[in-house]
N, C-alpha and C positions, 0 to 999 in steps of 0.2 A: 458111414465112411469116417473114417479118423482122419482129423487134422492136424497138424503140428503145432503144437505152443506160438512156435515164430511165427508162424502163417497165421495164425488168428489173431495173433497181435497185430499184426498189417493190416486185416480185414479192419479192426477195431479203429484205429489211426483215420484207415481212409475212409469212413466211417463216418468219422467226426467232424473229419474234413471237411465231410462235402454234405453236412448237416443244413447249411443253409440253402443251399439247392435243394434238398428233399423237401422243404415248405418250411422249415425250424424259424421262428420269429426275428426279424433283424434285430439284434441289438441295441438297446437306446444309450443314447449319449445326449450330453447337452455341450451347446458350442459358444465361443465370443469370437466377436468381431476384431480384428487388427485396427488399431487407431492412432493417428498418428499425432501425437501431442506432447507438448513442450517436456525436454527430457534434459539431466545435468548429474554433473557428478557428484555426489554425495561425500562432502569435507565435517569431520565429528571433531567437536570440538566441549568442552567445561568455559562456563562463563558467569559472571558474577552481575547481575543490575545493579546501577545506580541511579538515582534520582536525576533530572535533567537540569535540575538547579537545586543545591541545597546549600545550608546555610547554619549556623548556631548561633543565634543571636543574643549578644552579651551587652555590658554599659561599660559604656567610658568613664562613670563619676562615679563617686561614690556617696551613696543615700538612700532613703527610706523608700519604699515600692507604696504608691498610695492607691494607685486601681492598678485592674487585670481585666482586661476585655474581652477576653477569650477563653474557648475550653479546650479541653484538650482533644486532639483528632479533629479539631475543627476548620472546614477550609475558610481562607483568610484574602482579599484582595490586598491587591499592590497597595503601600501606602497605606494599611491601615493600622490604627493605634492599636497596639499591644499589653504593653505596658507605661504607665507611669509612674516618674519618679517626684517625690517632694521637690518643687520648684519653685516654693515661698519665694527665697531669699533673691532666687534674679528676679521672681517678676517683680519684688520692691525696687530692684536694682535699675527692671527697664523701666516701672511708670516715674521716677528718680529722672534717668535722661532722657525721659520724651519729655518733661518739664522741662529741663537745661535746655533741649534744641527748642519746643516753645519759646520760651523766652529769649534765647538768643534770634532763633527768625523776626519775633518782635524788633528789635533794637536794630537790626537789618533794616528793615520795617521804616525806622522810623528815621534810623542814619540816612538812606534812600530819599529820604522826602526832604530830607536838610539838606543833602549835597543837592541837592535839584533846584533849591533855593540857593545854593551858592552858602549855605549857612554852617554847612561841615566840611572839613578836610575830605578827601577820594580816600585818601590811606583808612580814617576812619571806617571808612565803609568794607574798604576791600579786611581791614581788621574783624570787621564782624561775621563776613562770607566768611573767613576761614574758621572762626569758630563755632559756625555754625554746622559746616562741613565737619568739622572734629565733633562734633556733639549727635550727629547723625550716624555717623562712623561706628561712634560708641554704644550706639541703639543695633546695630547691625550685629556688632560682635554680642552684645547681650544674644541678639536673637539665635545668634548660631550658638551659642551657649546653652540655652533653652532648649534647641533642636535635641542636645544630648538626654535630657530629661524622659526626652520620650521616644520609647521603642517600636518604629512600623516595621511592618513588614515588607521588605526590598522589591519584592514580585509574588504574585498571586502563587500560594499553596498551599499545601496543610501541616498544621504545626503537629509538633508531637506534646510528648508529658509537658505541663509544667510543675518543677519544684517550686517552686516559689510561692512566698502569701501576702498579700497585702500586710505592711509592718516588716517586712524583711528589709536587713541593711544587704545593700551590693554593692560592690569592688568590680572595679576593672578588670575584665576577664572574665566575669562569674556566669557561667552559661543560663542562660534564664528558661529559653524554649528553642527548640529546632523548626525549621521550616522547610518543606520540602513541595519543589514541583512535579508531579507525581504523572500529569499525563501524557507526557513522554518519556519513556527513559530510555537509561544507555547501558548498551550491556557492550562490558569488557571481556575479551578470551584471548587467547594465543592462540597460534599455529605452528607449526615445525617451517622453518626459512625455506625446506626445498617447494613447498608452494607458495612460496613470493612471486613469481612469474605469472601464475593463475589468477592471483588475487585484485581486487580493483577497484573501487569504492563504486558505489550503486548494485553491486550484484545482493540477488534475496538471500536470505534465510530464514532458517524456521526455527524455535526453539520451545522446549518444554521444561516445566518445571515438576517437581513432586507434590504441590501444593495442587495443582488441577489437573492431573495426571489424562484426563481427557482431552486435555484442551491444546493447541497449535496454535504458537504466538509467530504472527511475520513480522518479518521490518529488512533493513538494508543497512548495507555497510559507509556507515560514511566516512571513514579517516582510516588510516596503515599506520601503524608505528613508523616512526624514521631510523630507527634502532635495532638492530638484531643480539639479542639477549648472550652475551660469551657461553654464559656457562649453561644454559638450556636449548640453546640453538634455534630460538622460538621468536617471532616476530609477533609485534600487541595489537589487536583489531577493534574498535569499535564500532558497534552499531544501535539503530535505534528502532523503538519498540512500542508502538501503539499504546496507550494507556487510559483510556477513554472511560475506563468504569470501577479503574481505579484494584484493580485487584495484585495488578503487580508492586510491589515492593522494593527497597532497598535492598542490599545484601543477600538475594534469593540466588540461589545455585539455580541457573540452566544449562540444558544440554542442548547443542546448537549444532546446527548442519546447515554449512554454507552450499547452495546450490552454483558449482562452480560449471565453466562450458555448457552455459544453457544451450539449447541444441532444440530442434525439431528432430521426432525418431517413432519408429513403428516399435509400438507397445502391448505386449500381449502378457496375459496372466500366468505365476509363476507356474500355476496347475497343468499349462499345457505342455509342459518341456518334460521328453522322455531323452534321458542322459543314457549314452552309452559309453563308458571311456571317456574318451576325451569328446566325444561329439556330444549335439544334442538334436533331436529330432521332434518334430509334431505331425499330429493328423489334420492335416487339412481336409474340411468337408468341401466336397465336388456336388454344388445340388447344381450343374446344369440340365443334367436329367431329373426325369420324373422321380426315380429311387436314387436319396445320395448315395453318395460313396467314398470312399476316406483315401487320403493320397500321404503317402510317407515320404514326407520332407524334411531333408537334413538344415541346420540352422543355423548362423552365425547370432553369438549372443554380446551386449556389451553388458553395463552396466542392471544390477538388480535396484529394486528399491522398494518397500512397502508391498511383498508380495507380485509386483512385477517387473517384469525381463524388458530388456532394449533387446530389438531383433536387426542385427546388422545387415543380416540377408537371409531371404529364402522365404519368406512370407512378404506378400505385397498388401498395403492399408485396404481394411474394410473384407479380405478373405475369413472366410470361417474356418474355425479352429475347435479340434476336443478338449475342454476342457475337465470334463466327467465323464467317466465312461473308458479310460484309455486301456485300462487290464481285457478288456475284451476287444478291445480296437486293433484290426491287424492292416494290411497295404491293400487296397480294389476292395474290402468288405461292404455290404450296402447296411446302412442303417437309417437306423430310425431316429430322427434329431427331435428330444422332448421339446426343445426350446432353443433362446436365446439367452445368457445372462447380460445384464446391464448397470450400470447406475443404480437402478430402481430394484431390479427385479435378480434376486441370488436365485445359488443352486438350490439352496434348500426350499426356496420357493417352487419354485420348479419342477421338481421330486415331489412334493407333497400335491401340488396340482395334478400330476398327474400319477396317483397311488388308483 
């Protein structure tokens, strides 16, 4: 009997249809879990470190560098001698008036035990206090004189080069070594003024840099600029930035994302969202029964980030989702769920378990 083209095409159709009722193997898919965890809006930003204390340490006098205590990159505590300058001429200068105030206490000394005897004027005496006091005076200013001689270090860090050699003359001004506190630092960026309202010192951020392209630095915002910039329209932020082992640096370009309207939000993988137009949908797996089954659910979506979606509405926490598998996933179909992905355990784990 002859059939028609049209006609066996409809037999073919329904057919196929209804392939999975004839015994045709359910489909496998693999599924995640809806989770609800801390979720924000993602603010991109360029930022630049800087050390949390730095410094360029120079002399007030001028004179001969006679040691160097230090190397270079080397970490240094507060208060410690760096450099010194040839100091000859005041220490002659101090052991000079600790003679003068010796001698003079003496005569104090000795004024004291006369007037006590009624044997010297008061004035004489009160004459010798005061030059004993000027002669003390004059030990104090030697000593802060002396203080200039030698170079510490203002607060615990690590210095950089130094140019200098034992035998160098130096000038006021003349930079000798830099010092830098390095395990915290502060990274500067802008942002455009229309999120000023967002903005607020203790929100996180994350940033990365090209030097460890792996790696994800945290820290928080601690200060707002007071200023909004005329000509860029851009408000200045700082934040600050773990430094514990030392790998971040001065002057390193990062790229920074302030996690703005931290939020609690149902979070699902960007793999399970099937976009239609303007919508978007997923398969919800139904394992109440024995054989699941897959439920097509339209979705409200907000923010993405790192591969996943905020889900506004249409998935409730902890329902399963297809994540693989969707080109054969249609609305009531029963399948076969290989797994679950997790944390731990990916899709291609999964797939190769079960080849």
């Amino acid at each position: 009997m002859f059939v028609p083209a049209r006609h066996f095409l409809l037999i073919l159709i329904l057919f196929t249809l209804s392939a999975p009722v004839l015994g045709q193997t359910p489909p496998a898919v693999i599924g995640s879990r809806a989770e609800v965890t801390t979720w924000s809006d993602p603010l991109d930003a360029l930022g630049t470190l800087r050390a949390d204390e730095s410094v360029t340490l120079s002399a007030t006098v001028t004179d001969i560098v006679t040691e160097i205590t230090f190397q270079d990159g080397e970490q240094v505590e507060r208060d410690q001698l760096l450099v010194r300058l040839d100091d000859s001429e005041e220490q002659a200068q101090l052991r000079s008036a600790e003679a003068i105030s010796d001698e003079r206490r003496n005569a104090l000394d000795r004024s004291t035990q006369l007037q006590a005897r009624n044997l010297a004027a008061r004035a004489d005496v009160e004459d010798f206090q005061a030059q004993l006091r000027q002669a003390e005076a004059d030990i104090q200013a030697l000593q802060a004189r002396l203080a200039n001689y030698q170079i510490r270090a203002p607060f615990s860090g690590r210095v950089g080069f130094r140019n200098i050699s034992e035998g160098t003359l130096v000038t006021p001004g003349l930079a000798l070594v830099t010092l830098d506190k390095l395990d915290i630092m502060k990274l500067d960026f802008s942002v455009p003024e229309s999120y000023l309202g967002r903005l607020s010192t203790g929100l996180s951020l994350s940033a990365t840099t090209a030097a460890y392209p792996d790696d994800v630095f945290s820290g928080q915002i601690t200060s707002i600029g007071t200023r909004i910039d005329p000509i860029s329209r851009s408000v200045d932020l700082r934040a600050e930035l773990e430094n514990a082992d030392g790998r971040l640096r001065p002057g390193m370009l990062m790229e920074v994302i302030v996690q703005q309207r931290v939020r609690q939000a149902v979070v699902l993988p960007e793999a399970a969202l099937e976009p239609s137009g303007d919508q978007h949908y997923v398969m919800v797996i139904d394992q109440r029964d024995d054989a699941p089954r897959l439920e097509r659910r339209e979705v409200a979506i907000g923010e993405r980030r790192y591969g996943d979606v905020e889900i506004l509405e249409g998935v409730a926490e902890d329902e399963l989702v297809v994540v693989h598998g969707l080109q054969l996933a249609r609305d009531g179909l029963e399948v076969r769920l290989l797994g679950i992905v997790d944390d731990e355990t990916g899709i291609r784990a999964l797939l190769e378990a079960n080849r």
